[in-house]
FIVEXKE-632384 format. One line per 2 residues: number of its first residue (from 1); their letters; for each residue x, z, y of C-alpha. Coordinates in Angstrom, 1 decimal. Layout:
NUM> a> X,Z,Y ~ ...
This chain:
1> xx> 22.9,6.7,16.4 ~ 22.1,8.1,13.3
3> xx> 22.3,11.5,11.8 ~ 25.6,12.9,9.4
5> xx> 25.7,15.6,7.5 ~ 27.6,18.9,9.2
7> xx> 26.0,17.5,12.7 ~ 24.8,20.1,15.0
9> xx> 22.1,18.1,17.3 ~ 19.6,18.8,20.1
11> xx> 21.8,21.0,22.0 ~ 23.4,22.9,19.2
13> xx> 19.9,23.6,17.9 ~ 19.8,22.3,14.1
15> xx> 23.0,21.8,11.9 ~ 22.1,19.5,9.4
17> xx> 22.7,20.2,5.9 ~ 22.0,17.6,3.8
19> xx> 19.9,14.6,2.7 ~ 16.6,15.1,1.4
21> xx> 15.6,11.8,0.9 ~ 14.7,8.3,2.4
23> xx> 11.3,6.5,3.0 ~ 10.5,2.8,4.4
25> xx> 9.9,4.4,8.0 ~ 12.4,7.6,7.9
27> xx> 15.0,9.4,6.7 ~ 14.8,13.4,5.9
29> xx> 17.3,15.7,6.4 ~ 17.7,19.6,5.2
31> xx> 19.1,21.5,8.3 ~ 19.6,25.3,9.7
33> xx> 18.5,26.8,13.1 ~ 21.2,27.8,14.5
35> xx> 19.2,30.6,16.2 ~ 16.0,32.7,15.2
37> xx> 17.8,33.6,11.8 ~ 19.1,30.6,10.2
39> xx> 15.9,29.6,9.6 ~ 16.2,25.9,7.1
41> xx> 13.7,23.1,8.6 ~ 13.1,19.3,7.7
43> xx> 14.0,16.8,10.4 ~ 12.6,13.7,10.1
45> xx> 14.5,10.5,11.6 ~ 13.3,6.9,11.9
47> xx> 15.1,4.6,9.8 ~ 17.5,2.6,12.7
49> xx> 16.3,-1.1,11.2 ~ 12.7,-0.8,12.6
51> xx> 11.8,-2.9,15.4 ~ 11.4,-1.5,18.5
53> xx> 7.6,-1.8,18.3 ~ 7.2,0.0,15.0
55> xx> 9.6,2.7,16.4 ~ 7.7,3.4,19.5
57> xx> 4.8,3.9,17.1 ~ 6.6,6.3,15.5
59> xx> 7.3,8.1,18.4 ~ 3.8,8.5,18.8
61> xx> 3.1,9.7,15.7 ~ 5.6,12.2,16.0
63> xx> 4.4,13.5,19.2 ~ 1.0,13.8,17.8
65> xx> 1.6,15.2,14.8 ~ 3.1,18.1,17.1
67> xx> -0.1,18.0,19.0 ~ -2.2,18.6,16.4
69> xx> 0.4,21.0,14.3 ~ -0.1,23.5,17.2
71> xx> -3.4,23.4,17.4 ~ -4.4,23.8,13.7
73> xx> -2.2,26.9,14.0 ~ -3.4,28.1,16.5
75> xx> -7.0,27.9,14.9 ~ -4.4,30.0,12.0
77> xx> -5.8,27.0,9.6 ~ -3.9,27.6,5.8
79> xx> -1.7,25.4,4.1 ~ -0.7,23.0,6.3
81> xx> 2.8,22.1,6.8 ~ 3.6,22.6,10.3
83> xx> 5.6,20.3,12.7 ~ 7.9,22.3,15.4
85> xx> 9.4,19.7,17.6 ~ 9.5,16.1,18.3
87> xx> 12.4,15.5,20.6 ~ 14.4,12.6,21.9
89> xx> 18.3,12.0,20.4 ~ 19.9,9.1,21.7
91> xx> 17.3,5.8,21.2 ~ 15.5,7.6,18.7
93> xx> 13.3,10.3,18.4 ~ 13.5,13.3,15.7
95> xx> 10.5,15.6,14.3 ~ 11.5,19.0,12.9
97> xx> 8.9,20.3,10.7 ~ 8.7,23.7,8.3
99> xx> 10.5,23.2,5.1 ~ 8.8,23.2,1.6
101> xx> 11.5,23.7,-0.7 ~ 9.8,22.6,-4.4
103> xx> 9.2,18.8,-3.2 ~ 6.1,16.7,-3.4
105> xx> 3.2,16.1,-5.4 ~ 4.2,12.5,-6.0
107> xx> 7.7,13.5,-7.2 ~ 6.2,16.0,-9.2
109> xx> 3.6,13.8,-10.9 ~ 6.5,11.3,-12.0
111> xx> 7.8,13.8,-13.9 ~ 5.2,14.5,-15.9
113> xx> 3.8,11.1,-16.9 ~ 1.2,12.5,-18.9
115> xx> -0.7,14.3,-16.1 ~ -0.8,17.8,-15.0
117> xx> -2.9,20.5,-16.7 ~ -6.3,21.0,-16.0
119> xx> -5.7,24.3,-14.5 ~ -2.5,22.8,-12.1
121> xx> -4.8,20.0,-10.5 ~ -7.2,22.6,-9.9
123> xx> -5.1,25.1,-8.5 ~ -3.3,21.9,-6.4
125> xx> -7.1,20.6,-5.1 ~ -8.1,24.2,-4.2
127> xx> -5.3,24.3,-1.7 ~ -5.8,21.4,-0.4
129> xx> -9.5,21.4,0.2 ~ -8.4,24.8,2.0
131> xx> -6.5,23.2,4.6 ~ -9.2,20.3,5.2
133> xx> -11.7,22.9,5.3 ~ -9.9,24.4,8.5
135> xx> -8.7,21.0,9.4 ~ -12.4,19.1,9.8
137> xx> -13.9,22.2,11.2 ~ -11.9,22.1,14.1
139> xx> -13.2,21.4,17.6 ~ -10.9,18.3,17.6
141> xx> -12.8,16.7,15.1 ~ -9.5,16.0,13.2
143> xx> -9.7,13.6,9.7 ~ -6.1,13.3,8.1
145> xx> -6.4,9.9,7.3 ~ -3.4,9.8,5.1
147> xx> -4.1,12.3,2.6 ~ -1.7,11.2,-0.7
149> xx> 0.9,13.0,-3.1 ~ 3.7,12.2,-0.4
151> xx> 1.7,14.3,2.4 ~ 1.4,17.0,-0.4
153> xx> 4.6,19.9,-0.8 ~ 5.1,22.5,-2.3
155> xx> 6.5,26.0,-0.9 ~ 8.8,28.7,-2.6
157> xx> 6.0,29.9,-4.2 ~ 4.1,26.9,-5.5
159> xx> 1.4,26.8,-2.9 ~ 0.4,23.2,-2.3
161> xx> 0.4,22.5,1.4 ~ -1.2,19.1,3.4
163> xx> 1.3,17.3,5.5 ~ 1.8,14.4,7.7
165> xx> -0.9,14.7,10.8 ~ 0.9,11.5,12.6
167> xx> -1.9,9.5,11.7 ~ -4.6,11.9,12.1
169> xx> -7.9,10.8,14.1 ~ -9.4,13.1,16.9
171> xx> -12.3,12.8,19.2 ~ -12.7,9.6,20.6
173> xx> -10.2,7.4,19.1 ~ -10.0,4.2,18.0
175> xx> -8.8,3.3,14.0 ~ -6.4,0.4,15.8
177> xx> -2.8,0.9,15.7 ~ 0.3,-1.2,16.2
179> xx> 0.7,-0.8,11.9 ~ -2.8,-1.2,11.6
181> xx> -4.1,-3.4,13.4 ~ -7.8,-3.8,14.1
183> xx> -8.0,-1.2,11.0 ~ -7.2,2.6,10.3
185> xx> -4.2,3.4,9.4 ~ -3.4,5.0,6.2
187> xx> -1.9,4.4,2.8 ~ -4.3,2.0,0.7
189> xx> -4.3,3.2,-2.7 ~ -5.9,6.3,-1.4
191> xx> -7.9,5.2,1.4 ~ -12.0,5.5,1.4
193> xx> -13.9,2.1,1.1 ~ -15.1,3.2,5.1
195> xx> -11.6,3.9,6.6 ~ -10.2,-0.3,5.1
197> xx> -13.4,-1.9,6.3 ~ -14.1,-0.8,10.1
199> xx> -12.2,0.3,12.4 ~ -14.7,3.2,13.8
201> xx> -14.5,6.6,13.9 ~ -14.3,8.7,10.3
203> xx> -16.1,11.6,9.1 ~ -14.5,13.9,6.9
205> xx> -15.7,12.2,4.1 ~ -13.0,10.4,4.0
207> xx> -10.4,12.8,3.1 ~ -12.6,14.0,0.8
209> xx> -12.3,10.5,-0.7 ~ -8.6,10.2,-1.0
211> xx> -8.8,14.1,-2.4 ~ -10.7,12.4,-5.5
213> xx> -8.5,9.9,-5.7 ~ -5.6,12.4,-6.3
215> xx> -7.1,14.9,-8.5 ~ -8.2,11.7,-10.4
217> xx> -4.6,11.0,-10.7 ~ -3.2,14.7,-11.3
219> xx> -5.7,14.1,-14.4 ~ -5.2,11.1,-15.8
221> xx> -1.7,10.1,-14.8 ~ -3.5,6.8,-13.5
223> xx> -4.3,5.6,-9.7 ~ -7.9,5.4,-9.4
225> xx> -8.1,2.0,-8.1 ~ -6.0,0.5,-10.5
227> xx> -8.9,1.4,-13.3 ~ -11.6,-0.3,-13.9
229> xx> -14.4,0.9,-11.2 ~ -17.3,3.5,-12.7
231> xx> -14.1,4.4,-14.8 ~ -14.2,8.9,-15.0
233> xx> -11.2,11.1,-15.6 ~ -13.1,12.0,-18.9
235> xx> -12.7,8.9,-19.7 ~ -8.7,8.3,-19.9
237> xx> -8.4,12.6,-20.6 ~ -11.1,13.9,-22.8
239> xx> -10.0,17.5,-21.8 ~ -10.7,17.1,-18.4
241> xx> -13.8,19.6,-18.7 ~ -17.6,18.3,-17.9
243> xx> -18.0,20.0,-14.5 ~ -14.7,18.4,-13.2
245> xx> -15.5,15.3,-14.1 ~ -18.3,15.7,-11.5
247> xx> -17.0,16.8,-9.2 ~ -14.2,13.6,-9.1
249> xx> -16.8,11.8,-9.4 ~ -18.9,12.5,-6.6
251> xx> -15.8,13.0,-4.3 ~ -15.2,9.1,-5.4
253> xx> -18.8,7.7,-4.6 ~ -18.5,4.4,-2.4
255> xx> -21.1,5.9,0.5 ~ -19.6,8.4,2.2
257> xx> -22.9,9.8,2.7 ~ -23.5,10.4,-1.0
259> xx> -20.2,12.3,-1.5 ~ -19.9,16.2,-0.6
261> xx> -20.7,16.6,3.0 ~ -17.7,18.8,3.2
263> xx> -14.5,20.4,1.9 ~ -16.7,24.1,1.9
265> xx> -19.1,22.2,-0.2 ~ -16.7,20.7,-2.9
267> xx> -14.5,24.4,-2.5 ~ -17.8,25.9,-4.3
269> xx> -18.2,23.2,-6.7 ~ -14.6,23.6,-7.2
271> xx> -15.0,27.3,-7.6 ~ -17.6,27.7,-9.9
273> xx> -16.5,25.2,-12.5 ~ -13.0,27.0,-12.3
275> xx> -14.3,30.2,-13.6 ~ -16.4,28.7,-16.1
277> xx> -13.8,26.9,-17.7 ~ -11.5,29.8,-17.3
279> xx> -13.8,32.0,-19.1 ~ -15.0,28.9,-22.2
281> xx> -11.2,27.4,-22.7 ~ -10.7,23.6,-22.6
283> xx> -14.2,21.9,-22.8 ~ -14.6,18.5,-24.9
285> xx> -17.0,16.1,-23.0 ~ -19.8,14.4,-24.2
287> xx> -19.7,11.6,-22.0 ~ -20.1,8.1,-24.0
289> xx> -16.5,6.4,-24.8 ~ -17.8,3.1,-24.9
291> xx> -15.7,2.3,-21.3 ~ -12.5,4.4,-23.0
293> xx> -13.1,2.0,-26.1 ~ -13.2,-0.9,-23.6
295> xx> -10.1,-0.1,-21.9 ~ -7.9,0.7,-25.1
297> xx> -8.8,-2.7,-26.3 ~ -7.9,-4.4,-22.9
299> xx> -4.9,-6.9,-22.6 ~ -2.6,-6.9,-20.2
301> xx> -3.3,-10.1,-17.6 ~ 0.1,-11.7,-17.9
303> xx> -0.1,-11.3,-21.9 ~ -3.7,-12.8,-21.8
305> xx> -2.1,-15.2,-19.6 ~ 0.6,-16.8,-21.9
307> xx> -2.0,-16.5,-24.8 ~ -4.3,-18.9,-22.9
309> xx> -1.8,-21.6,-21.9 ~ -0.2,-21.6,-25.7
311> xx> -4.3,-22.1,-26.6 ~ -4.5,-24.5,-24.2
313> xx> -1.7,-26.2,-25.5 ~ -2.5,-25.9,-28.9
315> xx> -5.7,-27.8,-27.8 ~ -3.9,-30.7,-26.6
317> xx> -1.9,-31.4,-29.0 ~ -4.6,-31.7,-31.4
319> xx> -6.6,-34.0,-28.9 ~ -3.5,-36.0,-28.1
321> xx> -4.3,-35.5,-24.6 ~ -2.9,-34.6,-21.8
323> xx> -5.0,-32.0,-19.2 ~ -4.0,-31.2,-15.8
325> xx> -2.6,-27.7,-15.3 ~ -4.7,-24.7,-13.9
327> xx> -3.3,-24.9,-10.6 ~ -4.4,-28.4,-9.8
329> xx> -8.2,-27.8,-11.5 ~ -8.8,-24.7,-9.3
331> xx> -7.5,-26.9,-6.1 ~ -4.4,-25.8,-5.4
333> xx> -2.6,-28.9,-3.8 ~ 1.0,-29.0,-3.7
335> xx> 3.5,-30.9,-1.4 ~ 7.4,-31.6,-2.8
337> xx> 9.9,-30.7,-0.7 ~ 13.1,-33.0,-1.4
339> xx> 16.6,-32.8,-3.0 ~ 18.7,-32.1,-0.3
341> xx> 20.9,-28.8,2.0 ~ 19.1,-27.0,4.2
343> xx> 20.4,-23.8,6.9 ~ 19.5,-20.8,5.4
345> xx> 19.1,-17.2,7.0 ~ 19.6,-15.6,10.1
347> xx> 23.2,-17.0,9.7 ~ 22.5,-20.5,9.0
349> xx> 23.8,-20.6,5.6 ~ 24.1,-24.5,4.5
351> xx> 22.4,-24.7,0.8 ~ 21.3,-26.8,-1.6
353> xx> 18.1,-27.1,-3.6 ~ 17.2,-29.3,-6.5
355> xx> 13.3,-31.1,-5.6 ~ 10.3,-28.9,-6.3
357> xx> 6.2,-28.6,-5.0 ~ 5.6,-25.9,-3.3
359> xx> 1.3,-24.9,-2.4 ~ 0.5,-26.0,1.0
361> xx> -1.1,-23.1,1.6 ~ -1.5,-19.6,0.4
363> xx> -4.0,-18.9,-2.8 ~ -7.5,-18.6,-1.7
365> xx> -10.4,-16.0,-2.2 ~ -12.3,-18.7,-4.3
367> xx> -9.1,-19.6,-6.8 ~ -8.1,-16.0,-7.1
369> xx> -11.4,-15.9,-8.4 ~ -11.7,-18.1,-10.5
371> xx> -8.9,-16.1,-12.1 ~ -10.5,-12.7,-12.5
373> xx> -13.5,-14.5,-14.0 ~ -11.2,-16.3,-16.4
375> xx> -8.9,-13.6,-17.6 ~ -10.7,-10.3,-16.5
377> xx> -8.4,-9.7,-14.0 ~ -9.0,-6.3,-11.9
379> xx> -10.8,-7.5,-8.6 ~ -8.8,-6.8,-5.2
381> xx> -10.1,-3.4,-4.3 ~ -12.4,-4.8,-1.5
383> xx> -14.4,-7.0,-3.0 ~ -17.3,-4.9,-2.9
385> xx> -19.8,-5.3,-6.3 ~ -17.0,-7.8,-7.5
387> xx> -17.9,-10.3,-4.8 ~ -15.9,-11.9,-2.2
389> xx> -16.7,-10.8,1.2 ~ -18.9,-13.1,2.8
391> xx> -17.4,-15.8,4.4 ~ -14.2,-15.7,2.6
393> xx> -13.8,-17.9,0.0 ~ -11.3,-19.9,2.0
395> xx> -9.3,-16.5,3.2 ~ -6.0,-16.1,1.3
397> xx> -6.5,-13.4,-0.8 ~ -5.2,-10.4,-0.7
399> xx> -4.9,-6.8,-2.1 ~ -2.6,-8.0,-4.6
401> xx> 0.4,-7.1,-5.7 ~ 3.6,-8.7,-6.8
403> xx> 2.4,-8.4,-10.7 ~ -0.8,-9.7,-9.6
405> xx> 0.2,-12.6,-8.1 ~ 2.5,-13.3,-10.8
407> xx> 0.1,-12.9,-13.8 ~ -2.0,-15.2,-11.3
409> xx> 1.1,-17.8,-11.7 ~ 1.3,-17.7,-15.0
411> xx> -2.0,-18.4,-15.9 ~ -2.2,-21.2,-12.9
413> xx> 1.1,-22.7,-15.1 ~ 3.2,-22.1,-11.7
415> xx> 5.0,-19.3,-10.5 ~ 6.2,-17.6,-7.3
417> xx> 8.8,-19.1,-5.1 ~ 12.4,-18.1,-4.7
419> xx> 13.5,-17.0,-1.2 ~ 15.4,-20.3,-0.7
421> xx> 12.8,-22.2,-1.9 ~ 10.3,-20.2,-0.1
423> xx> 12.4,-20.9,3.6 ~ 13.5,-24.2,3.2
425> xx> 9.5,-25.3,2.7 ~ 8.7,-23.2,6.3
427> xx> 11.4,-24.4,8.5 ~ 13.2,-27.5,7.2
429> xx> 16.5,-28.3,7.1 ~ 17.6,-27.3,10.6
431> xx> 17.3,-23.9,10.6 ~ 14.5,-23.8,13.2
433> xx> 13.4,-20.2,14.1 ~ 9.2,-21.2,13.2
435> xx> 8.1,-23.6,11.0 ~ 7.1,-26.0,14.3
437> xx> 10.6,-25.4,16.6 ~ 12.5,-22.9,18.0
439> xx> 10.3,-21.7,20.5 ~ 7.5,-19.4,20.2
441> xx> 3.7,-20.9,21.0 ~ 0.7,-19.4,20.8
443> xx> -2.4,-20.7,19.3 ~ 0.3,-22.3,16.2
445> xx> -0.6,-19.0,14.0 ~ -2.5,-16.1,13.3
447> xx> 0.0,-13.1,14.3 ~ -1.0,-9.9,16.3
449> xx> -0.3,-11.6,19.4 ~ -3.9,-14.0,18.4
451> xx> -5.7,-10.1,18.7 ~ -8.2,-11.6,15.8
453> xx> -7.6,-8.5,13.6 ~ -8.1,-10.1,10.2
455> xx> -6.9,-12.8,8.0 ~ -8.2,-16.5,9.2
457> xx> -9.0,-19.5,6.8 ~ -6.1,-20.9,5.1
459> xx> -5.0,-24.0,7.4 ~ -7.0,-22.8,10.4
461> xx> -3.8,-24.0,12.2 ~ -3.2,-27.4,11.3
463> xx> -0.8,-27.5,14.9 ~ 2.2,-24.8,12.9
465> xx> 2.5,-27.0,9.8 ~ 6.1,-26.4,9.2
467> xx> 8.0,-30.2,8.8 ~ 6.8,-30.9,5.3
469> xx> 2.9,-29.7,5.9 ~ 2.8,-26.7,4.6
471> xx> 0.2,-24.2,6.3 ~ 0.0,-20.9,7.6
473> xx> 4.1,-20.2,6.8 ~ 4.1,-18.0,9.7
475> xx> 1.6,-15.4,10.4 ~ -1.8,-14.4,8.1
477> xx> -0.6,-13.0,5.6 ~ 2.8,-11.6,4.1
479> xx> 4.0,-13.8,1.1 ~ 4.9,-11.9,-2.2
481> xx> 8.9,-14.5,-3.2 ~ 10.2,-14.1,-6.8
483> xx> 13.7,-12.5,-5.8 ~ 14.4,-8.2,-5.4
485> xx> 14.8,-7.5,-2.5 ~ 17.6,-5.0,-3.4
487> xx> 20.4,-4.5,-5.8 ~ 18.6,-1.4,-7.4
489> xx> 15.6,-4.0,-8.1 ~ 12.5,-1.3,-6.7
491> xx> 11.6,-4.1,-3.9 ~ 10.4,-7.4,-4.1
493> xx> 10.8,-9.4,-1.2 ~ 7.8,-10.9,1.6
495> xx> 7.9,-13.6,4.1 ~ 6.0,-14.9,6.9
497> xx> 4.9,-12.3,8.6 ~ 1.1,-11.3,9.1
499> xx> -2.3,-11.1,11.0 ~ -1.1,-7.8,12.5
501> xx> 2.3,-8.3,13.1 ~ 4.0,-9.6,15.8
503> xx> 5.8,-13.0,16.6 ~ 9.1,-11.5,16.0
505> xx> 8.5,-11.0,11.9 ~ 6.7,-14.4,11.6
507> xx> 10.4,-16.4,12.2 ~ 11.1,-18.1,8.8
509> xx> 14.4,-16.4,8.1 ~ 12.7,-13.0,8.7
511> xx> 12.2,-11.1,5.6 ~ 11.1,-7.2,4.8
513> xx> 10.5,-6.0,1.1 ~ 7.6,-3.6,-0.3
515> xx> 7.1,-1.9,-4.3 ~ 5.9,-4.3,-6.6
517> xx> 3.0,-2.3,-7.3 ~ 2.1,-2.3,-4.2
519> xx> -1.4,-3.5,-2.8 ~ -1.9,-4.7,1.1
521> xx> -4.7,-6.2,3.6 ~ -1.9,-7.5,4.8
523> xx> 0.1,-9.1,1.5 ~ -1.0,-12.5,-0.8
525> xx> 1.1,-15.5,-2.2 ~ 1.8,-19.0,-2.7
527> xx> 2.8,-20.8,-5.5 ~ 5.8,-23.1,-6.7
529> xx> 4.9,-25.7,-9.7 ~ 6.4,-25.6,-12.9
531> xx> 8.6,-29.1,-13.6 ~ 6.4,-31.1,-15.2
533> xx> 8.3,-30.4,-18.5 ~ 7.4,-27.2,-19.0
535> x> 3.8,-28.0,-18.4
């Protein structure tokens, strides 16, 4: 059952007016109380594809962002957006919250490219760090743990308020979640170094963390970690005054101990630097623009990429000589998978496929690296001082995104699989449900049901080779294919399923879809070769 415009649901409670928009988890709707005034609300409604384990942790969610709505305004905490209600309707479950009618920060930062003003982000931080002030003082010990441009919205009157308290932490709880895994929950591009690594309890830091990372943004127009690290706002907007750029700064620090102990503290920092620069105009900065000079001469990795294979090429032909290609000298071993039909999707579609070589297993730690040291390729954001984390050289990598691992084919001389290609290598030509038969068996892959909590060694799991050896195609990690997932062309499409997933997403013919752009614990790739003539 889904929800139609001109409805009037939850016992003639909410008539709902309108679309607002539509998320990967949920939909949200405009609608009117029907009592107390006419008052207009927000009604937020699972989208009716997830699986019935991802909905029930939405219900949750729901339920306690409710839970925690009440209490902050109780505790009459500003700027927050509350939630009302979270009440069953038919097999699904609804949240009404209070509607913001200017939108969100990340809409509004789309439409202006070039950043917001100095004085805007300000204005935007102060009412943030407002509600978190009220929010981490609280007896619950609350931290947000999703603090992002989405969770940010505007009222009538421009006033930014924090949204989104489904994923909060309170006393005594645990970072694990059925989305999570053995990690916290949250959105990656904003989360602090602590909240991807361990799984125990937050401080406020934290939020404090994902604050820098959006006033960084509001700045600059750029995420922070997709710059280079050490990287200030001064540095990509010379107007962004002296006094600011400290205050990102230390907000960004890797210890959470060395950042501001909390929102009060980064309010007065805030504070003070506003009414100086109110009273001297736009300050210039002094800082040294040997990093900005370093960044404006920087290639783009897929452009460096093609210049290195045509140098490459240009090398052989003077030698006479023919060199192996990238893939092969950093170890990656591929398999062929023969000419011939195979059953394809949950409906068993019969197709053919020329012959091609397909990785046997997903791209490692080590030959990821040997890319970034080849091409100056940003690090995945958890490599801590540009390292691997110990003990994981033979870990697929991940933290990568679709470009990523495409500027990582091109300079390998492969590229990423199709879908067809991609499925036909994990379950044969039968149309088996996993790549070793139709039946589910534990201990053939790394899934949420093995309750390790992290990625495992690529062919740990020699025992769920699918039929023509390749390794680890179900389970471990998600596996970033060639095709859009959509006709719009905003998705590209996954396979395999994960480490914190469950069996039912690791069948071959499964597939979900996530922004190209978009970085993951949970995502990496494998690689298709190029036919020996393009070589």
């Amino acid at each position: 059952m889904t929800l139609q415009q001109g409805q009037t649901i939850l016992n003639g409670k909410y008539h709902i007016l309108s679309l607002i928009g539509e998320g990967g988890m949920a939909r949200v709707w405009l609608a009117e109380e029907m009592t107390f005034g006419g008052r207009r609300v927000a009604i937020k409604e699972p989208r009716d594809d997830l699986l019935p384990d991802l909905a029930q942790e939405v219900r949750l969610r729901y339920q306690r962002e409710v839970q925690v709505c009440a209490v902050l305004e109780t505790a009459r905490v500003p700027s927050i957006v509350r939630a009302i209600t979270a009440e069953p309707y038919g097999e699904t479950f609804l949240l009404a919250m209070e509607y913001m009618p200017r939108g969100d920060l990340a809409t509004l930062l789309k439409q202006h490219p070039e950043g917001l003003s100095v004085q805007r982000a300000v204005g935007i931080a102060l009412d943030l760090l407002a509600a978190l002030e009220g929010v981490h003082a609280h007896e619950m010990e609350i931290v947000h743990r999703d603090v992002k441009p989405s969770n940010v919205l505007f009222s009538q009157e421009g006033k930014a308020h924090l949204a989104d308290f489904g994923l909060a932490q309170l006393a005594g709880m645990s970072g694990r979640s059925q989305l999570a895994g053995g990690h916290h929950p949250g959105t990656p591009m904003y989360m602090a170094p602590e909240q991807e690594a361990s799984p125990r309890s937050l401080t406020p830091a934290a939020d404090l963390f994902a604050l820098g990372c959006i006033l960084f943004e509001m700045l600059t127009a750029k995420r922070y970690k997709r710059v280079r690290p050490g990287t200030h706002a001064s540095d990509l907007q010379p107007e962004v005054p002296d006094w600011l750029d400290e205050v990102v700064a230390r907000a960004l620090i890797e210890d959470p101990w060395d950042r501001y102990a909390d929102a009060a503290e980064m309010i007065e920092s805030m504070r003070g630097g506003k009414e100086e620069f109110g009273s001297q105009g736009t300050a210039t900065v002094t800082r040294s623009s040997s990093l900005r000079q370093s960044r404006s001469e920087a290639v783009e990795p897929a452009s460096r990429a093609a210049r290195m294979r045509d140098e490459e090429s240009l090398a052989q032909r003077d030698t006479g000589q023919r060199t192996m290609p990238t893939w092969q000298r950093i170890g990656i071993e591929m398999v062929t998978i023969p000419e011939g039909e195979f059953l394809y999707g949950e409906t068993r579609e019969r197709i053919h496929l020329p012959e091609y070589a397909m990785a046997k297993t997903a791209v490692t730690n080590a030959q990821y690296m040997a890319f970034v040291e080849a091409m100056g390729q940003e690090i995945p954001k958890h490599w801590m001082n540009g390292k691997i984390p110990r003990g994981k050289r033979d870990h697929p990598v991940v933290n990568v995104s679709w470009h990523d691992a495409a500027a990582f084919c091109e300079w390998a001389g492969c590229r990423l699989p199709t879908e067809q290609e991609w499925e036909k290598g994990a379950r044969g030509t039968d149309g088996r449900k996993y790549p070793w038969g139709d039946g589910w068996e534990e201990g053939r892959c790394n899934t949420d049901e093995a309750e390790i909590c992290d990625t495992t060694p690529v062919g740990r799991y020699p025992n769920g080779a699918s039929p023509y050896g390749l390794l680890d195609m179900a389970g471990n990690v998600w596996e970033w294919c060639e095709d859009w997932y959509d006709e719009a062309r905003k998705h590209r499409v996954l396979r395999g399923g994960s480490w914190t997933y469950t069996q039912y997403v690791a069948r071959s013919a499964f597939r979900v879809w996530d922004y190209p752009d978009y970085r993951s614990y949970y995502n990496g790739f494998r690689c298709v070769a190029l036919p020996t003539s393009s070589l």
